[in-house]
N, C-alpha and C positions, 0 to 999 in steps of 0.2 A: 234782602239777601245779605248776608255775612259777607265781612272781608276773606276770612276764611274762606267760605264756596267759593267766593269771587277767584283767590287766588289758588285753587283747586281745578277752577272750570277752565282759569288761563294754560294751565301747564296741560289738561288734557287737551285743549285747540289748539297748544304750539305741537303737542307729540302726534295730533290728525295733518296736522301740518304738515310735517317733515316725513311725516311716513308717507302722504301723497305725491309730496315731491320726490322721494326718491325710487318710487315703481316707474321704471324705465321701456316701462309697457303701456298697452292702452287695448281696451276691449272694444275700440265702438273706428276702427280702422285710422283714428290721428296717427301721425307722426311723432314718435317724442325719442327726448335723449337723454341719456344719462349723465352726460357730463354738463354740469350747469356753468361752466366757465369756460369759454372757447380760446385756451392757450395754446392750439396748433400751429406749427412754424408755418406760416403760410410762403418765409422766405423762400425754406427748401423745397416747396411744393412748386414755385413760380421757377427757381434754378432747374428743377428736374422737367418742365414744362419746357423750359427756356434749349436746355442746354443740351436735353436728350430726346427731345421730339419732334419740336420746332423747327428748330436751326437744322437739324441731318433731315429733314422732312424735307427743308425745301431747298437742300444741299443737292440734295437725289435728284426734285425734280428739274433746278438747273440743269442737271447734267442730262437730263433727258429731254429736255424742251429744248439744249443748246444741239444736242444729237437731229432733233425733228429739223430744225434750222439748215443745219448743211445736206439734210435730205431733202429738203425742200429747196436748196440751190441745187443739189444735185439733179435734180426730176426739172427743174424749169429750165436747167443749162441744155441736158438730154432730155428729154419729154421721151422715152419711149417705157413699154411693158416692166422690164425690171426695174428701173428707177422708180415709177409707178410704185407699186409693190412694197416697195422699200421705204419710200415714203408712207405708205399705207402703215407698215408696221411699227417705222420711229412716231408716227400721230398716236394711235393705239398706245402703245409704251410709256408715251407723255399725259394721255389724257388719264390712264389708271392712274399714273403716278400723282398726278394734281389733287386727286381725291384726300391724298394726305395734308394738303393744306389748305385743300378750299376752304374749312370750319375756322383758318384762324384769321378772320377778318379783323384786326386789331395793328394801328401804328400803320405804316406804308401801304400796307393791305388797304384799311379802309381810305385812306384820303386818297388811292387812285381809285378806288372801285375795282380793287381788283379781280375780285370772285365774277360780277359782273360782267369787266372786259373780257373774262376767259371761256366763260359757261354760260350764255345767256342763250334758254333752249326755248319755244322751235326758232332756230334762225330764220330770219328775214331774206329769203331767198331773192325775190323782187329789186330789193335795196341793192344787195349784193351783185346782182348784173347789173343792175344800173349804175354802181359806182364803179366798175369793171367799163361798161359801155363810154361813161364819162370821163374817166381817166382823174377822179375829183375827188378827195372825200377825205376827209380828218377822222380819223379815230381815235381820237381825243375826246370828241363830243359824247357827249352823254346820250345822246339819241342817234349814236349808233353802233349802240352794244348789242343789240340785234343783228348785227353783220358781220364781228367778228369771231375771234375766240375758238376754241376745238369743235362747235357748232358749224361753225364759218366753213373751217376746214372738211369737216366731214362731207357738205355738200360739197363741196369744190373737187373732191376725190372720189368721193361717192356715188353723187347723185346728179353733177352738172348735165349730165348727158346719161343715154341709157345703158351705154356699154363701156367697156375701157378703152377701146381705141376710139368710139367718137370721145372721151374723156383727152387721150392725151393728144387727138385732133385740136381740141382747143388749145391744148398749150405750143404748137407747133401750125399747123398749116390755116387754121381761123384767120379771118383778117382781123382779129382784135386780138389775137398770142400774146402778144407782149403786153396787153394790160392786164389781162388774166395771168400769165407769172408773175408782173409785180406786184399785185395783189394777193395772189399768194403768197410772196415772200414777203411782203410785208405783215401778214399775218402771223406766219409762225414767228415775226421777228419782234413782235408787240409780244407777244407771249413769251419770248424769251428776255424781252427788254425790260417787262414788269418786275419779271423776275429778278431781274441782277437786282432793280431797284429795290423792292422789300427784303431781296436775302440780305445785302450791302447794309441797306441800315440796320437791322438785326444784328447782326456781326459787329458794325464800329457803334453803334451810338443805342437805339431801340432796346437791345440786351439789356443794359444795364441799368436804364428808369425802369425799363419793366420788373426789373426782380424788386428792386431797391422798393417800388410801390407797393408795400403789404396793406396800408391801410382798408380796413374792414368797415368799408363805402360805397356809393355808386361810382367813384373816380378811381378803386383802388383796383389793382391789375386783377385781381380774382374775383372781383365782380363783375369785372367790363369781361374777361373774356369768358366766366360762366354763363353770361346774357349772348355774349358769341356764339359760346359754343353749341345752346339749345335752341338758338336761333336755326342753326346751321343744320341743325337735327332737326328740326320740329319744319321749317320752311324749306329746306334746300334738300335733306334727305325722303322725309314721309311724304310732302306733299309734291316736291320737284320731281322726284325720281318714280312714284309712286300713286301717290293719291289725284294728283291734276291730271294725268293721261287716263286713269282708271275712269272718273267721273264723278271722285267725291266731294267735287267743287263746282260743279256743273250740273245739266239739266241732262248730260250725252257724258258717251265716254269721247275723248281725246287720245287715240291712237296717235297721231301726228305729233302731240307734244312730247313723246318719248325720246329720252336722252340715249344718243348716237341713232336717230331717226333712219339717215341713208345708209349707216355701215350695217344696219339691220338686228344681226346680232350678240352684239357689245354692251345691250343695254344691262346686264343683267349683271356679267362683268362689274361695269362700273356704280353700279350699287353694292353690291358685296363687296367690292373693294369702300367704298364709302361707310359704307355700316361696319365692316373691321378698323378702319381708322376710328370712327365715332367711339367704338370701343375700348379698342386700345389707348385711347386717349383718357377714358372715365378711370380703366384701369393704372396708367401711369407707365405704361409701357414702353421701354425705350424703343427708339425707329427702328424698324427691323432687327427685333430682339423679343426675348420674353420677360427680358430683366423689367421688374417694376419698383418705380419709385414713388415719392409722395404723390398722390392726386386725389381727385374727388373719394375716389371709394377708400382711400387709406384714410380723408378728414371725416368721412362719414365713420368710419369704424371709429376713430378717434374720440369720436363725441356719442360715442355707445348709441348712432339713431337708429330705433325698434319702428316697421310697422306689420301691424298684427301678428305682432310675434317673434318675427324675423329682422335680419341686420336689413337695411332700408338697400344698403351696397349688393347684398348679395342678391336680393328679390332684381334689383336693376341689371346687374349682370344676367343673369335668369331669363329675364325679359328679353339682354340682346340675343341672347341662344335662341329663345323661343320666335323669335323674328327672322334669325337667320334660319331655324327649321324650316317654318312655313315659307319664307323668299326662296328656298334652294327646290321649293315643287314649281317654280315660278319659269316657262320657256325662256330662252337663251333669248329672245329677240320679245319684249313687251310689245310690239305690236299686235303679232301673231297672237300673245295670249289676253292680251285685250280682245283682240277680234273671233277669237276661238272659245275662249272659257276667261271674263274678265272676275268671276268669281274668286279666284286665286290672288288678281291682284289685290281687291277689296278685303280679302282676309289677311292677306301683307301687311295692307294700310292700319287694321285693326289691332294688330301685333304690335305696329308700329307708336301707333297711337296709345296704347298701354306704357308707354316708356315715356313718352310726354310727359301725363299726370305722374311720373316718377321721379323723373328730372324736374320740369318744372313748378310744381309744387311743393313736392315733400323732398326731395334734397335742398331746394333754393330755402325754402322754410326752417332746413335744418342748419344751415348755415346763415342764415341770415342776411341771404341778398336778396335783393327785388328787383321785379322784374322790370327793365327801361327797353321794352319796346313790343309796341302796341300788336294785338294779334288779332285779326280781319277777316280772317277766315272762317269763325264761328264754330270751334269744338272746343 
């Protein structure tokens, strides 16, 4: 072959070359992107993450878990029917509220466990009168996050007993009264106490490693809490709230492991609050606003990522509409529709389960994080 062909045949395999690389499509369902260099300010994505979601997120739920707290002195100072009540509905108020920051498991969050100490569902009823019975017990320990938390609570108001006056019986004429309200109040007061601690360091010190952190790593803030955040989705929203009481992890359904078990019908509540945070979060949404700022779906428009067709952001938005259609046919109380028609939840979980492989694959892919933590569950 000629020098000539030779350098004929080059310039046609650089021009198949560059003309492959820049179809920012793909006919066979990959993921691809059009920008082949990732110069996304990831700073102001981390400041608008930091500054307008985070921090008022769990600015709010201080102010509503320090609210449960003086309802919960109130009702054990008084134990009768309106205190009752009242307390019932500063828990309620606190536990939708939390849903806003249970995903951000990252800094103070993780090194107290705190999604853990506040939400750890079905509670350990058993444990729970018996550390009431004993007068004994650290909630500190890691092995008994089963006892406390808005779980903890909702038996203790809910379900201790089968009516409301043998309920605030116990907090009053039982001969154990008094360890039953300080366990109560020491409940909502853990709940509040976490809090000060992770809002507190967020505010003086947490803030500003986290932004300052852009690096495009597994140590850099936009990886560690991208792996947060579909953690949060993928184990805490589809399978917590959803897929483990349905049955899509078992041999049976799990009626009993449904989140707010004894308040009965809140469960549904605190999913669709859960799934609008999850949302508002991809979208960049400031805390009770519609204002959006940098986030997932503005880095993905950013880096032009196409699948089949489509912007990668707007198919994932799509998805959470299409999960919240089919959850809003879902009864107010998941036991009842576990035990009535659990078909509804299983096509929840399905919905649910499409936004996985969207999140966790083809956005992480498009970005360039990997995944650092392991998934057990088998989908």
């Amino acid at each position: 072959m000629t020098k000539g062909l030779n350098w004929v045949l080059s310039l046609l395999t650089i021009a198949v070359i560059v003309s492959c690389s820049s179809d920012s499509g793909s006919d066979d369902g990959t993921t691809t992107g059009g920008n082949n260099q990732d110069n996304f300010n990831r700073e102001t994505m981390l400041i608008n993450w930091a500054d307008n979601i985070i921090i008022p997120s769990y600015i709010s739920f201080k102010a509503d878990a320090d609210a449960m707290v003086t309802a919960t002195t109130t009702f054990t100072t008084t134990p009768n029917q309106a205190n009752l009540e009242n307390l019932r509905a500063a828990w309620e108020t606190a536990y939708l509220s939390f849903q806003n920051v249970s995903m951000f498991e990252i800094g103070k969050a993780e090194e107290e466990r705190y999604r853990n100490r506040l939400n750890v569902y079905p509670t350990n009823t058993t444990e729970i009168e018996d550390f009431i019975a004993s007068g004994s017990y650290d909630l500190s320990l890691p092995s008994t996050i089963d006892a406390q938390g808005f779980p903890a609570l909702d038996y203790l108001i809910y379900g201790a007993a089968n009516t409301d006056t043998d309920i605030i019986a116990l907090y009053s004429t039982n001969a154990n009264a008094d360890n039953y309200k300080q366990y109560l109040n020491e409940l909502s007061q853990t709940i509040a106490t976490l809090t000060d601690i992770v809002l507190a360091d967020w505010q003086t010190n947490f803030r500003d490693t986290f932004v300052a952190n852009t690096s495009s790593s597994s140590t850099g803030s936009v990886d560690k809490l991208a792996n947060d955040y579909i953690l949060y989705y993928e184990k805490g929203l589809r399978a917590g709230k959803i897929g483990i009481p349905a049955g899509n992890f078992s041999n049976e359904t799990l009626p009993e492991n449904v989140e707010g078990f004894y308040r009965k019908d809140l469960s549904k509540a605190l999913f669709n609050a859960s799934l609008t945070a999850t949302q508002n979060f991809f979208e960049g949404k400031h805390f009770n606003s519609n204002t959006e700022g940098e986030s997932f779906k503005s880095y993905l428009n950013f880096l032009n990522t196409i699948k089949n067709g489509d912007d990668l952001s707007t198919l994932i938005v799509n998805q959470f509409e299409a999960s919240r259609t089919q959850g809003n046919l879902l009864n107010d109380d998941f036991t009842q529709q576990i035990e009535s028609d659990n078909s509804v939840m299983l096509l929840t979980f399905d919905e649910l389960q499409r936004n996985v492989i969207l999140l966790k694959v083809d956005m992480l892919q498009a970005l360039d994080i990997n995944v650092d933590f392991v998934d057990t569950d088998g989908d």
